[in-house]
Wavefront OBJ file of the C-alpha trace (Angstrom):
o trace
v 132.622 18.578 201.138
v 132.760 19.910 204.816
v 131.710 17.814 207.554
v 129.928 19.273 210.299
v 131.644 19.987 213.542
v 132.091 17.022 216.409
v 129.358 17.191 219.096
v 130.549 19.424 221.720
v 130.186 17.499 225.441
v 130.398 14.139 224.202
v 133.028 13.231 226.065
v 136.313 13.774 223.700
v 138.079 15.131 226.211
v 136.889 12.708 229.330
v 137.882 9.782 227.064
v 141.386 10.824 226.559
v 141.802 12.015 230.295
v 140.584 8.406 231.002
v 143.225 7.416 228.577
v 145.895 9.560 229.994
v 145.056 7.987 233.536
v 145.396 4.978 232.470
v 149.078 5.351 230.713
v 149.901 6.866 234.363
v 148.771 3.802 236.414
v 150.775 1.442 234.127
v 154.044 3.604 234.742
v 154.208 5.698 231.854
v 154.499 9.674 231.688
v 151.356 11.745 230.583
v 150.518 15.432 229.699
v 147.435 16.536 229.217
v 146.984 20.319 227.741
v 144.686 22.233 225.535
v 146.660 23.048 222.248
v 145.880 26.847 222.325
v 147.476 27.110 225.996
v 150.460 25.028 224.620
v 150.975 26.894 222.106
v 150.569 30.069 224.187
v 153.426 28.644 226.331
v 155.970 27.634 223.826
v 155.528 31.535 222.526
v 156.795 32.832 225.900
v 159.188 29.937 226.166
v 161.111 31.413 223.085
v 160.711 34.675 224.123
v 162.611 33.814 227.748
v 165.001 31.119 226.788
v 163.127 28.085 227.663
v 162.108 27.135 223.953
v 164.753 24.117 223.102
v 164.606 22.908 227.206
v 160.766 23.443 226.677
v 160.468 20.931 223.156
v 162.907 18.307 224.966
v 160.854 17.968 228.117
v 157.638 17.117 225.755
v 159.519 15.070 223.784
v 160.617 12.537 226.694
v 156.624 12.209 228.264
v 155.588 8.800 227.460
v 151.729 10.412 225.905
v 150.722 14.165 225.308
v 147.225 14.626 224.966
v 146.831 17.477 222.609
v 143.021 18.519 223.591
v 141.118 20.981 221.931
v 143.175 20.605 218.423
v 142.440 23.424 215.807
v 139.868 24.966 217.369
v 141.413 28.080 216.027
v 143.412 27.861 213.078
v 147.095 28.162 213.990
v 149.220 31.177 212.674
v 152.746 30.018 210.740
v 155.026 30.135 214.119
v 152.371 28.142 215.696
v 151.901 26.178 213.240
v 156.093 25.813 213.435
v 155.608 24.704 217.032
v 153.454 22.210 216.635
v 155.588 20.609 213.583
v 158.610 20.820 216.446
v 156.449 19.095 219.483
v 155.194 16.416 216.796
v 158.292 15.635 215.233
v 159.866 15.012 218.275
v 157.476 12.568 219.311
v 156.573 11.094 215.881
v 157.228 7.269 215.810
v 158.782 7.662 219.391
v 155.897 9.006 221.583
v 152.686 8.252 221.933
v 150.371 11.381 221.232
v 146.940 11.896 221.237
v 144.975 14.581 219.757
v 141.228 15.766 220.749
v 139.433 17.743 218.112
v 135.918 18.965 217.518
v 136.994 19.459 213.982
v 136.543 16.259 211.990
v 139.972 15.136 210.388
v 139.259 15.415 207.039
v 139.215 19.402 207.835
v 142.676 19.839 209.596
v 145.029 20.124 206.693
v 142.298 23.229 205.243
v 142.820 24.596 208.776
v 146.437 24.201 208.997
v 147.216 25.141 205.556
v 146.021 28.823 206.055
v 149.650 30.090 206.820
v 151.728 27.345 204.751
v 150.471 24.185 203.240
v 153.497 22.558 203.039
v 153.931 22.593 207.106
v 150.294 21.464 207.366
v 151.442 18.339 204.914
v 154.101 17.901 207.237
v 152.774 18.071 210.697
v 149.517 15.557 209.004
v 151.708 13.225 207.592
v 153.520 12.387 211.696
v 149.954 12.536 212.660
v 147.414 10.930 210.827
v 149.463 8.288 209.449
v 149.506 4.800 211.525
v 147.313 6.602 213.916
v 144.196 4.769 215.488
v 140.864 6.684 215.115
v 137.939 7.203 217.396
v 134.834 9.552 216.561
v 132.256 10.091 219.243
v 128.837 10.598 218.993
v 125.720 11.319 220.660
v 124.384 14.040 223.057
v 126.522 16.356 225.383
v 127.098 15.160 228.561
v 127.127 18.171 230.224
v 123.162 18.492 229.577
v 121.644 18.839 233.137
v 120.034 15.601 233.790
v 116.698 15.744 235.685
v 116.478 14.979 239.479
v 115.978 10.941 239.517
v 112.470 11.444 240.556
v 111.299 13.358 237.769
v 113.211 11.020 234.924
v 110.576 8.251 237.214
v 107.522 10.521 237.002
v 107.429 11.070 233.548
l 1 2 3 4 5 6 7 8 9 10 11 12 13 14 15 16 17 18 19 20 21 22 23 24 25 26 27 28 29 30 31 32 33 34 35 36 37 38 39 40 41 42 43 44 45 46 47 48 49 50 51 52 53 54 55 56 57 58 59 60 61 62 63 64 65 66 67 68 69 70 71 72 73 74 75 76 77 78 79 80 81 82 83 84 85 86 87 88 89 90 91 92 93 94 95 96 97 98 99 100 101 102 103 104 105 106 107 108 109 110 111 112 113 114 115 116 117 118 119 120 121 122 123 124 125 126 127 128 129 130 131 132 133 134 135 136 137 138 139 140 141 142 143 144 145 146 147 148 149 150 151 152
């Protein structure tokens, strides 16, 4: 059965900016990045050297927020990359992943260029990992001026 998509504007991604604010005023390291632009940037990284440098900086920040998480199904070296940046961090690092798709849809997503990586990079995430599904209308609705919200 497919579950519909998470509201868009809820407030996914303010929530784990919050979050990732938080882990920086207590002294800890934070990243936040949407996973396509990642993903963009560990392509070039191979193609110029930086690939292995690249996987051991993300691997040493205390939380990576991965932020708009499948919102296009990854290809198989993408798919690769993500394995590498989640392996590295898996039991070690704190990482936390924003998605509009619900959870129970990510390993049909993933598995589209090898199932077997898409067992592997679900099993280091989903596993032992805390859960939080928002709801309710997007915040990024135009509220009306104070006096009209009194007015009506």
């Amino acid at each position: 059965m497919q579950s519909a998509a998470l509201p868009t504007g809820a407030g996914k991604s303010f929530v784990s900016c919050a979050l990732a604010h938080a882990a920086v005023r207590r002294g800890h390291t934070a990243l936040y990045v949407r996973t396509p632009r990642l993903l963009a940037e560990l392509a070039l990284s191979r193609g110029d050297g930086r690939y292995v440098r690249r996987l051991g900086q993300l691997a040493r920040i205390g939380l990576v927020v991965l932020d708009d998480f499948l919102l296009t199904p990854p290809n198989i070296v993408e798919a690769k990359d993500l394995l590498e940046v989640i392996d590295d961090r898996s039991q070690v690092r704190s990482t936390l992943v924003v998605s509009q798709l619900p959870v129970e849809n990510w390993h049909a997503a993933l598995a589209a260029g090898d199932p077997t990586l898409a067992d592997a990079i679900l099993d280091r995430l989903v596993h032992n990992a805390h859960r939080l599904e928002l709801k309710g209308a997007s915040m990024r609705r135009r509220q009306p001026p104070a006096d009209e919200a009194h007015a009506a």
